[in-house]
Structures are given as C-alpha cells and as structure tokens.
C-alpha positions as CSV (number, residue, x, y, z in Angstrom):
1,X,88.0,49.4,-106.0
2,X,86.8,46.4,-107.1
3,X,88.6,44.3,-109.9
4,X,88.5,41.1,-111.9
5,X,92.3,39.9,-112.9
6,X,92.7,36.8,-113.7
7,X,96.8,35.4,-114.3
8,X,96.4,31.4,-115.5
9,X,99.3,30.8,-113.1
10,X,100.5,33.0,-110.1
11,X,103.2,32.4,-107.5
12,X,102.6,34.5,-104.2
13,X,106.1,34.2,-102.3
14,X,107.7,35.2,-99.4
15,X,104.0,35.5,-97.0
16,X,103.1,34.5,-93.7
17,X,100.2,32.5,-94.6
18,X,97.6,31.0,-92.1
19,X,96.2,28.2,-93.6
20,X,93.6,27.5,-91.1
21,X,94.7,24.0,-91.4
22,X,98.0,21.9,-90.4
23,X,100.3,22.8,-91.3
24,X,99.2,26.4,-90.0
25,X,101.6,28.3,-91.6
26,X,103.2,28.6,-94.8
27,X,105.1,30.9,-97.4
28,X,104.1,30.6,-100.5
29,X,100.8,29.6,-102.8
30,X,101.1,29.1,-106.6
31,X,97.4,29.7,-108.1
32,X,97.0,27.8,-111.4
33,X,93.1,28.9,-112.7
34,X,91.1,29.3,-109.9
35,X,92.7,26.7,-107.9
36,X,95.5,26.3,-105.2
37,X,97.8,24.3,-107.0
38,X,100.6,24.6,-104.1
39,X,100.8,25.8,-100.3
40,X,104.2,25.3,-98.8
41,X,107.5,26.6,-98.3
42,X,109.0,29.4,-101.0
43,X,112.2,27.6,-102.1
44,X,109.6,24.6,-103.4
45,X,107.2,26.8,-104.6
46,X,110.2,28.6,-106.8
47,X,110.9,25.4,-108.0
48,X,106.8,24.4,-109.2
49,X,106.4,28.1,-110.5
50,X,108.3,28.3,-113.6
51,X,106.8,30.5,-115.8
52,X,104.1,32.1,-113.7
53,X,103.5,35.7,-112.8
54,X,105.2,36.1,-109.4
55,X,103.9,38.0,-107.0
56,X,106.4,39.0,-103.9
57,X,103.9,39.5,-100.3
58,X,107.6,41.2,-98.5
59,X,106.1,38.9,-95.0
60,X,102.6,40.4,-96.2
61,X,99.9,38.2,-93.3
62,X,97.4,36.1,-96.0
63,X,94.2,34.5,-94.7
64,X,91.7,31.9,-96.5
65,X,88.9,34.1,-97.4
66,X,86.1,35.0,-94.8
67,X,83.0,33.5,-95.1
68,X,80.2,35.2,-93.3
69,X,78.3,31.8,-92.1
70,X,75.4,34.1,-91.5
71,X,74.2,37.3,-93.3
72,X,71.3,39.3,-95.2
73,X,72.9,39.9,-98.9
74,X,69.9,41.7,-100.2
75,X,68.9,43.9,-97.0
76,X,73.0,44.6,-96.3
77,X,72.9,46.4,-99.8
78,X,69.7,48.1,-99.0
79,X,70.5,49.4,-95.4
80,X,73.0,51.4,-97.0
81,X,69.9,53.8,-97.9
82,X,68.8,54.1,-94.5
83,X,69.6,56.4,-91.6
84,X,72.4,54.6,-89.7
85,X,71.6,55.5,-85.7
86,X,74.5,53.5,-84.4
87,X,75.9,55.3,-81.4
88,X,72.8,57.3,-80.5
89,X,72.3,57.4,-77.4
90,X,70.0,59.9,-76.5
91,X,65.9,60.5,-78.4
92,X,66.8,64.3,-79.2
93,X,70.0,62.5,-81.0
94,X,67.7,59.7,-82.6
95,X,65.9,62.5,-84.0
96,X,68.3,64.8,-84.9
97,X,69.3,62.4,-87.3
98,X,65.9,61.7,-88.8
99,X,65.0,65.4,-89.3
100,X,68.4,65.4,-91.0
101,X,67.6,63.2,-93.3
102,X,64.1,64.3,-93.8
103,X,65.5,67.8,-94.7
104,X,67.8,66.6,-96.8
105,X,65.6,64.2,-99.3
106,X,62.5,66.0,-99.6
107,X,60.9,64.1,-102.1
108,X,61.4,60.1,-100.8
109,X,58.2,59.1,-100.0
110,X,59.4,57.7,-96.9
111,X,62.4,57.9,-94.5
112,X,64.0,54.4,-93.2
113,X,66.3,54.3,-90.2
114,X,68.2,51.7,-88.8
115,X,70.6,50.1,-85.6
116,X,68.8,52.1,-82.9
117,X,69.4,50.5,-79.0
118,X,66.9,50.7,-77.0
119,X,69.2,52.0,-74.0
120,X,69.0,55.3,-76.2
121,X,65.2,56.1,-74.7
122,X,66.8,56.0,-71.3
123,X,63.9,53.6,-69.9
124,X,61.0,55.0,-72.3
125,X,58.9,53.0,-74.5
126,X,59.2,53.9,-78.2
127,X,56.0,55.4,-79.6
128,X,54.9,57.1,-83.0
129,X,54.2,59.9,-81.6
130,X,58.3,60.7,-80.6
131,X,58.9,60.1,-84.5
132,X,55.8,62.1,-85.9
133,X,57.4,65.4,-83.7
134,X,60.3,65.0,-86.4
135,X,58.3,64.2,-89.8
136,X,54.7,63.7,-88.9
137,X,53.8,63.7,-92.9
138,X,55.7,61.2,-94.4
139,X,55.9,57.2,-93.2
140,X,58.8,56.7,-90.9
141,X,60.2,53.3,-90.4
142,X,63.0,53.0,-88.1
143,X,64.6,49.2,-87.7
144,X,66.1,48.0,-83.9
145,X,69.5,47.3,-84.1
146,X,68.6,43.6,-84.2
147,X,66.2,43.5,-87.0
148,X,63.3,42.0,-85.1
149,X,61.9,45.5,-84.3
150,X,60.9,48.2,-86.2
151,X,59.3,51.6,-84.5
152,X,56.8,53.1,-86.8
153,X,55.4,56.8,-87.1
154,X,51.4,57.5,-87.1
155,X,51.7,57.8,-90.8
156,X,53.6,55.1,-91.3
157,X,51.1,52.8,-89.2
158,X,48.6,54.1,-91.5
159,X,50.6,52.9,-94.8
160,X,50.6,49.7,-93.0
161,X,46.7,49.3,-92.6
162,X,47.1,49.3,-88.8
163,X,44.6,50.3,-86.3
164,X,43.3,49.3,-83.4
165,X,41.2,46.3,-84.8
166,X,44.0,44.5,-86.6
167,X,45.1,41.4,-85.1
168,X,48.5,40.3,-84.0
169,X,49.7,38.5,-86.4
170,X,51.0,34.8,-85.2
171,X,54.3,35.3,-83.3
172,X,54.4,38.3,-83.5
173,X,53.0,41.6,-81.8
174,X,51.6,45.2,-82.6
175,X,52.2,47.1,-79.4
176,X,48.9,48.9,-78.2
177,X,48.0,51.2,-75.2
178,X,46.4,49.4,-72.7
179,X,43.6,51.6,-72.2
180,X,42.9,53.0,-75.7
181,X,44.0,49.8,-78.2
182,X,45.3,52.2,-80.1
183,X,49.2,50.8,-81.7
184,X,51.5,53.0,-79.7
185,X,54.1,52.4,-83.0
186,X,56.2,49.5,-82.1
187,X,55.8,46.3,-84.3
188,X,57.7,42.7,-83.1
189,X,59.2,39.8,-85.0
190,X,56.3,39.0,-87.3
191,X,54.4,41.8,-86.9
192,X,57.7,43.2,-89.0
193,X,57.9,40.3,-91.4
194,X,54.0,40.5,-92.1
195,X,53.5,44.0,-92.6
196,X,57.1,45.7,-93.1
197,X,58.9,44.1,-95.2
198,X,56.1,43.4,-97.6
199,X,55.2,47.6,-98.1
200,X,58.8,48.1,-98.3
201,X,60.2,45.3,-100.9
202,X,57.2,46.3,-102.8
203,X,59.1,49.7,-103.3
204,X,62.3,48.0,-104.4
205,X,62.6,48.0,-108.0
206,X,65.1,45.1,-110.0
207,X,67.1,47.9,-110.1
208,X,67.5,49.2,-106.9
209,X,67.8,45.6,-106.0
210,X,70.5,44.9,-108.3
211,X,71.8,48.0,-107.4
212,X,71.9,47.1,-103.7
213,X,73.1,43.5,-104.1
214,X,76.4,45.1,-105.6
215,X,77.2,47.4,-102.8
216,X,77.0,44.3,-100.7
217,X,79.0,42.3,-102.5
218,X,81.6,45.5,-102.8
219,X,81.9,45.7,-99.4
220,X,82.3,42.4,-98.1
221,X,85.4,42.1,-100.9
222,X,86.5,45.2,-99.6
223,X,86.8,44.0,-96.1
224,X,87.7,40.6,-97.4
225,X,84.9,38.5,-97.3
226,X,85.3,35.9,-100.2
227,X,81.6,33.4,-99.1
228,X,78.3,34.4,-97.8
229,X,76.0,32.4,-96.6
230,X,72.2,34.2,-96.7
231,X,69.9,33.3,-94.4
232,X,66.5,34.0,-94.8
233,X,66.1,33.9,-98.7
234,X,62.8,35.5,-100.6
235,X,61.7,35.5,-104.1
236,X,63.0,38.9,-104.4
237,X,66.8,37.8,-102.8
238,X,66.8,35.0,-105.6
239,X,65.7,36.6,-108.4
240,X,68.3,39.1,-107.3
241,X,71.1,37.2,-107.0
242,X,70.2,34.7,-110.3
243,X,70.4,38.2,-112.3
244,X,73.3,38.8,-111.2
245,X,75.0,35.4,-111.4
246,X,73.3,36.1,-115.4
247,X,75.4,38.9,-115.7
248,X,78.3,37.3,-114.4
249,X,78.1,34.5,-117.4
250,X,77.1,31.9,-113.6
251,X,79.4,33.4,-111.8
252,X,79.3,36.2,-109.1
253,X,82.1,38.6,-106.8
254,X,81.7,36.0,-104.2
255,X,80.1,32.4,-103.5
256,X,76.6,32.8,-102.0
257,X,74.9,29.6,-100.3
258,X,71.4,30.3,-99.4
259,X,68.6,29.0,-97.1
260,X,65.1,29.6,-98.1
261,X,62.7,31.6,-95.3
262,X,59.9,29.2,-94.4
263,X,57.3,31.5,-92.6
264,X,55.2,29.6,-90.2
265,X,51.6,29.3,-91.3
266,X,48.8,28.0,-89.2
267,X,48.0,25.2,-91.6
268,X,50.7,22.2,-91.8
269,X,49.4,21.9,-95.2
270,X,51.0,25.7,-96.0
271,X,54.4,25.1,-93.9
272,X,55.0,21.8,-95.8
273,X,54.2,23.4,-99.6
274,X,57.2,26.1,-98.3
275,X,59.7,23.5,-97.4
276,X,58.8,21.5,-101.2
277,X,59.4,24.9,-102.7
278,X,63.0,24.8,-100.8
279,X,63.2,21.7,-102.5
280,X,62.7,22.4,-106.0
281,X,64.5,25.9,-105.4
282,X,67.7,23.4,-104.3
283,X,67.4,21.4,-107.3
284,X,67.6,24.7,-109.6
285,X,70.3,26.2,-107.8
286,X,73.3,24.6,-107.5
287,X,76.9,25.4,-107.7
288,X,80.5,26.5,-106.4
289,X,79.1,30.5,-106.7
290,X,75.1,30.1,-106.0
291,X,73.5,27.4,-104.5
292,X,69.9,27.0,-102.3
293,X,70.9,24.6,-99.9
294,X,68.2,24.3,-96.9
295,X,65.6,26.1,-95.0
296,X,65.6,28.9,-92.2
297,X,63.0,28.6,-89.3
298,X,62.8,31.7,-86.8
299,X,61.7,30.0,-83.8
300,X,62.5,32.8,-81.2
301,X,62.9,36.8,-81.3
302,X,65.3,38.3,-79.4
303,X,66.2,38.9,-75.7
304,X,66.7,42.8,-75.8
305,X,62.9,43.0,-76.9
306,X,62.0,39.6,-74.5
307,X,60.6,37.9,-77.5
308,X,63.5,35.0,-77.1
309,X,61.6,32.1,-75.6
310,X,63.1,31.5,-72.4
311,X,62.5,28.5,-70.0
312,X,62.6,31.1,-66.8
313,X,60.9,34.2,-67.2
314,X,62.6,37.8,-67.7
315,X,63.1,40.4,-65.2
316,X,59.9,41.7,-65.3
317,X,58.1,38.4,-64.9
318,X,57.2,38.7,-68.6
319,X,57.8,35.0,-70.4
320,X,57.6,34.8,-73.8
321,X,56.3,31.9,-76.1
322,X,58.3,30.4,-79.3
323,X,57.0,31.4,-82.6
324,X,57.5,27.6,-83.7
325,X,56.3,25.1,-80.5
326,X,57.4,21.9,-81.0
327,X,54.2,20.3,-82.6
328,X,53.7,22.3,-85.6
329,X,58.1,22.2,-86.2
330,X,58.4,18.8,-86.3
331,X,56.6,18.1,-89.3
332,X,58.7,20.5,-91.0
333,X,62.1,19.5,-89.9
334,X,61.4,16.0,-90.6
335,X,60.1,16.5,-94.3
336,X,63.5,18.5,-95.1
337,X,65.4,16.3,-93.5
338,X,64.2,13.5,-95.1
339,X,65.3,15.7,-98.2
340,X,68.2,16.5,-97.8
341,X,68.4,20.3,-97.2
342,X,70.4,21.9,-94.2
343,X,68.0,23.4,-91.4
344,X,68.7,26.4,-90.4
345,X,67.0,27.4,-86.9
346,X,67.5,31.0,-85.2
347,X,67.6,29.8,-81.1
348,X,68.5,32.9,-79.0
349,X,66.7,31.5,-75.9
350,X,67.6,28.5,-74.0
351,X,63.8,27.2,-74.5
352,X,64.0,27.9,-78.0
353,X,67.4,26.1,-78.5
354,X,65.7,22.8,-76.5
355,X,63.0,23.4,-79.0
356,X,65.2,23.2,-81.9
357,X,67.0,20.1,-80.5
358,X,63.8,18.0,-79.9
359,X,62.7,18.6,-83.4
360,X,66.4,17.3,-84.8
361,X,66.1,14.0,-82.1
362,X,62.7,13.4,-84.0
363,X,63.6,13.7,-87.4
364,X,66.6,11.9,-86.9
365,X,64.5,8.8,-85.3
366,X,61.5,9.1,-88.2
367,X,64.1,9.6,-90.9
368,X,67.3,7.2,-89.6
369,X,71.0,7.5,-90.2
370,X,71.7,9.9,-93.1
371,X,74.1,12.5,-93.9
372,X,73.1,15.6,-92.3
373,X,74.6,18.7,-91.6
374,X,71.5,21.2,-89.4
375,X,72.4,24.5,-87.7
376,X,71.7,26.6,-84.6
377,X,71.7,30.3,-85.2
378,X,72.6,32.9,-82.6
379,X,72.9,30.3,-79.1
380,X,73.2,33.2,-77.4
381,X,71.5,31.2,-74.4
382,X,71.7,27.3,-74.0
383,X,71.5,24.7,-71.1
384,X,74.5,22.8,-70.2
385,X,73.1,19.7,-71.1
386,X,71.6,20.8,-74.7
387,X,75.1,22.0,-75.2
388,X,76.3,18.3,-75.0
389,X,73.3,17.1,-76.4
390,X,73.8,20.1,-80.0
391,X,77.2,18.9,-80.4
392,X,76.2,14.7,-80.1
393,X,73.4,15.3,-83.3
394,X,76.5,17.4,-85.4
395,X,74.8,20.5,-85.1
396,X,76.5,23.5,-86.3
397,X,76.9,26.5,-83.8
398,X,76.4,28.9,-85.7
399,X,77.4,32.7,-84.3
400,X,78.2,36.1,-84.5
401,X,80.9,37.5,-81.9
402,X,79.8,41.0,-83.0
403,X,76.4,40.2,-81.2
404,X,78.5,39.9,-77.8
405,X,79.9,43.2,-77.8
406,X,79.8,44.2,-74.5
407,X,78.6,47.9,-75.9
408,X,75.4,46.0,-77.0
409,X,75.0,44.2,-73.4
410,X,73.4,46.3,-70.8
411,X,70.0,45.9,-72.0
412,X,70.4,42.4,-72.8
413,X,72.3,41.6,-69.7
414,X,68.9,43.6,-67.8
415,X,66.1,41.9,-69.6
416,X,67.8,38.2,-68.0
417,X,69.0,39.9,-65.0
418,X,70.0,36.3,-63.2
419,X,72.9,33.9,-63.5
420,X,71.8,33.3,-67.1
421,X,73.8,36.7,-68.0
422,X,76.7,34.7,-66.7
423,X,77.0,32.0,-69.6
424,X,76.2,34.2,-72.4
425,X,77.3,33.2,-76.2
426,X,79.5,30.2,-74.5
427,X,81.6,29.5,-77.5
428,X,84.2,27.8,-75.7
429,X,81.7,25.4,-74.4
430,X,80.4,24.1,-77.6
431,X,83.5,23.8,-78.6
432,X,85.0,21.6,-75.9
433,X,81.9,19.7,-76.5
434,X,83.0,19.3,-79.4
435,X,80.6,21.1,-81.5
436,X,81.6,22.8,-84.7
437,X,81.5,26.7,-85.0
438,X,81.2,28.9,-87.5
439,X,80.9,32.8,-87.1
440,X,79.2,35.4,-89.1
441,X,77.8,38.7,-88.4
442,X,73.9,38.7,-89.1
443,X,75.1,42.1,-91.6
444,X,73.1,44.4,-91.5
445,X,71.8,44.0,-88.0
446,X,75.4,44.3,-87.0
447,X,78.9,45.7,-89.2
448,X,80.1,43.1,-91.9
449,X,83.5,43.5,-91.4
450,X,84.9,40.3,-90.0
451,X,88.1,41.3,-88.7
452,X,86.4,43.5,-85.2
453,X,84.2,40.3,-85.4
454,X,87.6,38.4,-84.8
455,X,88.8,41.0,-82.3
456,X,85.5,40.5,-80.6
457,X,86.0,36.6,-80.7
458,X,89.6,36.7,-79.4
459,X,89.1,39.0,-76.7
460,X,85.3,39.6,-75.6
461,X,86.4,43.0,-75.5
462,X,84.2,46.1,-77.4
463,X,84.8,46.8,-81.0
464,X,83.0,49.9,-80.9
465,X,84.3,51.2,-77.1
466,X,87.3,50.5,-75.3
467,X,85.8,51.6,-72.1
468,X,83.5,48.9,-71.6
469,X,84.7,46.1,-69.6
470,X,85.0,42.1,-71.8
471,X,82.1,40.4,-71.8
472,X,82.8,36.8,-69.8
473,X,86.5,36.8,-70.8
474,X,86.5,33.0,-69.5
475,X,84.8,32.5,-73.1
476,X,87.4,34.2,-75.6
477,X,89.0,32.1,-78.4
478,X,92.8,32.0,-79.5
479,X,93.0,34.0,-82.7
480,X,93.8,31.3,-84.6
481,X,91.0,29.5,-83.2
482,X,88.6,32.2,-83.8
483,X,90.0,33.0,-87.6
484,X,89.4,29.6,-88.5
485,X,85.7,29.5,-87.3
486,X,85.3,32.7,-89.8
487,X,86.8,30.9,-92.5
488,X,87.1,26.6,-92.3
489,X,84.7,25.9,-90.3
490,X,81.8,28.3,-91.8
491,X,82.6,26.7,-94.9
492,X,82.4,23.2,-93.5
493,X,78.7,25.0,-92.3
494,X,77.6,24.9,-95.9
495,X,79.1,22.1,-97.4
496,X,81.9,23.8,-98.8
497,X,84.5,22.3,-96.9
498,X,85.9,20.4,-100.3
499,X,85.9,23.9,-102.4
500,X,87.2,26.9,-99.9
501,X,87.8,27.9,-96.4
502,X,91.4,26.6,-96.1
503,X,94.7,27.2,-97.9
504,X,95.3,24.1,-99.4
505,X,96.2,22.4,-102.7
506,X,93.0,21.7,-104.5
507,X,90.7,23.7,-103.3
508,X,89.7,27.3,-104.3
509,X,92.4,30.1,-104.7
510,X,89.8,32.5,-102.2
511,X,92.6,34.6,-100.1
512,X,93.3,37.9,-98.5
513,X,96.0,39.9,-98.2
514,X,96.2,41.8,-95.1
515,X,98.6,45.1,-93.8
516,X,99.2,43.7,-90.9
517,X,99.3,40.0,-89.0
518,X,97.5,40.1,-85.5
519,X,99.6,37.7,-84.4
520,X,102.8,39.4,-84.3
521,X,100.9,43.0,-83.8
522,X,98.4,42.0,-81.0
523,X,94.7,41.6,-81.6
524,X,93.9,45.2,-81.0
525,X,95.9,45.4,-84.5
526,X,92.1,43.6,-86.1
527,X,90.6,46.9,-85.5
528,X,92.8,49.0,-87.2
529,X,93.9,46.4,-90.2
530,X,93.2,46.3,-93.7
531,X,92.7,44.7,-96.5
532,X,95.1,45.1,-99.2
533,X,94.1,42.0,-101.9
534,X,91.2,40.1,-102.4
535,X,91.2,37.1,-104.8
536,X,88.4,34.6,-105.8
537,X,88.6,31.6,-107.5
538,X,92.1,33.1,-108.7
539,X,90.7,36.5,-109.8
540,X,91.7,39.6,-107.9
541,X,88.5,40.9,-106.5
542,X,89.5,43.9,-104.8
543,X,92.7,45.7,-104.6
544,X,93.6,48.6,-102.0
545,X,92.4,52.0,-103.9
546,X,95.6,53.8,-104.8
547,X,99.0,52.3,-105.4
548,X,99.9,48.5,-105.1
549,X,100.0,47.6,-101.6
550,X,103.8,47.7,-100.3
551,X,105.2,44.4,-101.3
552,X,102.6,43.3,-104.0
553,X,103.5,43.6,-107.7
C-alpha cells in the first residue's frame, strides 16, 4: 500500500546501510524534513537524535533509493491494460491468450498485447492474418517485447489507414508481401511511432492517463524505486505528470526528470523548432520532483528486428541504415548543446553508437568547453575504440542489465551471428574506461523491478530461467558495483547527484528498506527479496501490506 508519513525528525538505528558512497556502510540515518541530517555509526546517531521518533531496522539491509535512469512513466502505467505475452513461446499460446482476452472484454473496441519474442513463431514471419484467426472483427495491436515492433491484425491495419499505397514512413517500415504489396501486418520503429501510437493515445482520456501514471508510480515505490528518469516525453506524458505534480501541491510519489522526444523530420527547419520547444519546456519545468532536462534522439531500432544500424551486416546479409545519419543529427545536437539540455541518444548498433559520438565531437568543437553531461542509451554493441573515445567526451552509458538476459538472447545472439555476439552490453569495459554507468530498465519493454535487474548485473545469469547459461560472465559487476549504478550514478545521469542517489548528510532522505541483504544471502537472494519501506524526501512512500515489517516500528 502506498502511504505518505511524514515524522519532522526520525532516527533509523541499528541497519546495515549501503551508502553507495565511502564510507560504504553504515548504521544509522537520522531524517530531519526531507533531508539526511546524519549517516553514521548508532551510538552517534543516539547521541544527535534526541527527541526524534526512533525507528529500530533489527540489522534490516537499507539502500539509497533506485532510480530507473531509463523508463516510459506514462506507457508503464498503460501496459498494465494490455495482454502480457511474456513467456509465450509457441503462436497457439500467443493466441490463446488473445482470444482470452477478447472473450473476456467484449465491448473494448480493441484488444492490445504486449512483450511477445519473436523466438515464439518458431522461424515464421508474423502476419495479420495469424491474429485475425483469433479476433478478425476488432483492431488487434500486439507490441514486440522491445517496443519498436508492433504486429497488427487486418482490421487493425485498416484503423490505421494502411494499404498497399501508403508509404514507409522515414526510418521506419510497413512490412509488405513481395509479390502482392499488400502489408503482411508487421509495422517497425517509426512506422509504430507514426501510425500507432497516435490512434492509440488518441483513445487515452486525462483520466485513464492519470489513472495509469499512478499505477506506475505505485509500482515502482512498491519495488522501491524512489527517481525515474522518462525518456521519450510527449505532450500527453507532460500534461500527465504536471496534473499530477498539481494534485500533489508540486510534488509527486517520486522525482521524475524527463527528456523531450524529438521526432526526426525531413526539414532541419522542423527538427530545430522540436529541440526550441525542449527548450522552453526546460525553462517551465524545473525542480527536485519534475524537471524537463534534454532531448531523446532514436537513432537506431533494435537488433532482434535488424533495424540497429550496424557497421557489418546481419546474418542474412540484410544491413540496415540509421534513422538519424550524421548530417541531418548534427544540427540538432549542436543547437541543444549549445543550450544546455542533456542529449539523450538510443545507440544499440555499433554504427549507430559511432554515429552518436561524431555528432557529440562536433558540437563540442562548434560549441567549445562547457558543462555538459550527454548520454548513450542501450550500447548494447560498440567498437573498442568508441568505447574509449564515449568515456573521453563524459558520456553517460546509459543501460539496462534486464536487456541482457540471456532468456532474451537467442534471437539476438542469431541476427549478429559473428564475434560481435561475443562483446555484448560490455559494461565492464566502459567502465574501466572509465565511463560512467547508470542502469535502468526501459519499463515497460522489460519488468521495472530493479532488484532481478541487479541480479542480472551481478551475475549475467537469467532472471526469468535458471536453465539458461550467463550471458558473457567475463562482463558481470560486484554487487555493490552494480547497486550503485542503479542508484548514484543514475542520479549523477540527470544531474541529481547533489539531491539523491547516496546515503549521505544533506542530500534527500530517498531510502529502502529491504528483507533481506544480498550480500550476506548471495545474489540469487535479489530475486526473491522484498521491499519492506519506501521513503521519499522523508515521507514513507510505501510500506509492506500487512503488519510492520519485523524490526520496523
């Protein structure tokens, strides 16, 4: 359940606290408003607390608060309405689970599904006609795993406005028969952005947005998750979030940073007026609990769907091109640079990630020395040398360990299907380069929980199925390595580094309470752990449904 309890002054004694800082470890915090006002030893703290509520943690394991350094606030609250067709792994059990649903809400006007692998077709291409067998009245919209994808039902492409004469739109792709035209019912990257997500958000009402954005904040308290960081912001995310930061008297459950979608347009003209909007948007929205503070740029898809732009071709001798090339990104990376907003650029394929690195080297030698703190999302593939040369500009890696689970690699790991397999997600590399890295988990394409994202990080093992062998074990992080970059250093991604992400006096009293510390139970314990106590900005957010947790009064 989610709560708001605010104590002026609270003493937490007698924890093992991880302060993702050094000292690492500590026993006590004393909370005076929504600040730390001490992080030390208990016999101190005793001394400092007269007076305040005391609050005994009986060796209870306490962590800064999570901060997902890349998610989908809006859309993480809205998947919740869709199928979920994780674990399928068959097309009868695909859609088994549609018809379900279909049965089951006879009056929606449409049925949405989500988190389908491609492995599940067991080599077959997706088409409409595999979806209209299950509901071949109603539009179907079914979203890959990833996001970039959606598979679409005849009625469904007709919603759309989609025949065989409309255009692909640029970067993305409406996948057609070859010998009819006809769109067999697959839609890629913008294809999706263009056409999707338009006809859907224009079905969202402010209240099932609101509506939405609540469940996402609920769960990410719930799992402890004190800091988003939304990447990809709309109108419609904004004026969500503003309404509820309204409702909140300017404050919300947790502290959203955001980075405004620019959607590449073919005149420079257009692409420039959406980074000016970022601007103004960044001068409006500012703030320890909601702030606009760059722009996201998709210059790649995704390898499953070998839309990633990758310098070599894919298995199949496919190759495919970036959605931003180098000549029309520059412009726009140097005029937000030059103002001062954090670019944020998705790079999955080692072409795109050289790409993203060119356009940085430019700006920096247009716009000279200036504070700057740009991001690579994903990096799921990057040359040796731009590894070196991301870490020399103090670009942030920005990643998601939950994207390396090797349940999710055999399609990946087939689409490459060379010696590129074997340096995939290198996060130890960036790091002893001496980049910064800050973990997220993309929610909804993957789970927002952070802790199997942690597992994940410390082990390359599965969250999802212990069968499956690591994934390049050479590249797992020590725990406390790995907690850190969910917590300090994705704060230090946003500019938040002097307001939250460590345990230490001054900054933000943004903490979990966990039922069990992975470093004395193993890091298969992050699998099977839970949260106990959220608090933000002093206020318990979330407390365990039921009794106190053992140990917290």
């Amino acid at each position: 359940m989610e709560n708001c309890v605010n104590i002026q002054k609270t003493h937490y004694r007698n924890g093992r606290i991880f302060t993702a800082d050094e000292p690492r470890w500590a026993a006590s915090l004393i909370v005076d408003g929504d600040k730390l006002a001490y992080v030390g030893d208990t016999p101190t703290a005793d001394a400092l607390a007269d007076g305040a509520e005391i609050v005994d943690l009986a060796g209870a394991f306490v962590v800064p608060g999570f901060i997902d350094a890349h998610t989908h606030l809006l859309m993480m609250g809205l998947s919740r309405q869709k199928v979920d067709l994780t674990g399928a792994r068959h097309l009868r059990e695909i859609q088994s689970r549609i018809r379900e649903a279909a049965e089951l809400n006879p009056e929606a006007p449409r049925i949405l599904g989500r988190s389908w692998l491609v492995t599940a077709l067991d080599g077959r291409a997706p088409t409409r006609q595999m979806l209209d067998e299950v509901e071949p009245e109603r539009p179907v919209y079914v979203e890959s795993y990833d996001g970039h994808s959606v598979w679409v039902n005849t009625a469904a492409l007709g919603e759309l406005g989609i025949d065989e004469h409309t255009p692909d739109p640029m970067g993305g792709q409406i996948v057609r028969d070859r010998a009819t035209g006809v769109a067999t019912g697959m839609l890629h990257e913008t294809a999706v952005s263009e056409f999707v997500w338009p006809m859907l958000s224009s079905n969202v009402s402010d209240a099932d947005a609101d509506a939405a954005l609540a469940a996402a904040f609920g769960n990410y308290l719930a799992d402890g998750v004190t800091g988003a960081i939304d990447m990809g912001l709309g109108a419609e995310d904004v004026a969500a979030i503003k309404r509820a930061s309204d409702k909140g008297g300017g404050t919300l459950p947790l502290r959203v940073a955001g980075h405004w979608r620019i959607i590449r347009n073919a005149s420079e003209a257009e692409n420039l007026r959406q980074v000016q909007e970022a601007v103004e948007l960044s001068r409006q929205f500012q703030g320890d609990w909601f702030s606009i503070v760059g722009i996201k740029l998709i210059i790649d898809g995704v390898i499953d769907s070998c839309t990633a732009a990758m310098k070599d071709p894919y298995a199949d001798g496919s190759h495919s091109d970036p959605m931003w090339d180098l000549e029309s990104l520059v412009p726009v990376v140097v005029a937000a640079d030059a103002a001062g907003l954090q670019i944020a650029m998705h790079a999955i394929g080692d072409e795109a990630s050289s790409i993203a690195l060119n356009a940085l080297e430019q700006a920096v030698a247009v716009n000279g020395d200036r504070s700057r703190r740009h991001r690579m999302e994903h990096v799921e593939t990057i040359t040796k040398s731009d590894v070196q040369r991301l870490a020399r500009l103090g670009v942030i890696a920005s990643m998601q360990p939950v994207h390396a689970d090797p349940a999710l690699q055999d399609n990946w790991r087939a689409m490459l299907g060379d010696h590129r397999v074997e340096r995939a997600y290198p996060w130890s590399e960036l790091t002893a380069a001496g980049a910064v890295l800050a973990f997220g988990t993309d929610a909804p394409t993957a789970p927002h929980s952070p802790l199997p994202n942690m597992f994940i990080a410390a082990t390359r093992k599965s969250a999802t199925d212990p069968t499956c062998e690591p994934n390049l074990p050479e590249y797992a992080l020590p725990l406390a390595d790995a907690l850190a970059h969910g917590t300090r250093d994705a704060a230090f991604s946003c500019r938040w580094e002097e307001l939250t992400g460590q345990l230490v006096k001054g900054k933000a009293a943004d903490f979990v309470v966990l039922d069990s510390d992975p470093f004395t139970a193993g890091n298969t314990s992050l699998l099977t752990t839970r949260v106990r106590l959220t608090v933000v900005a002093g206020a318990v957010r979330y407390q365990q449904t039921g009794a106190p947790p053992a140990g917290v009064r």
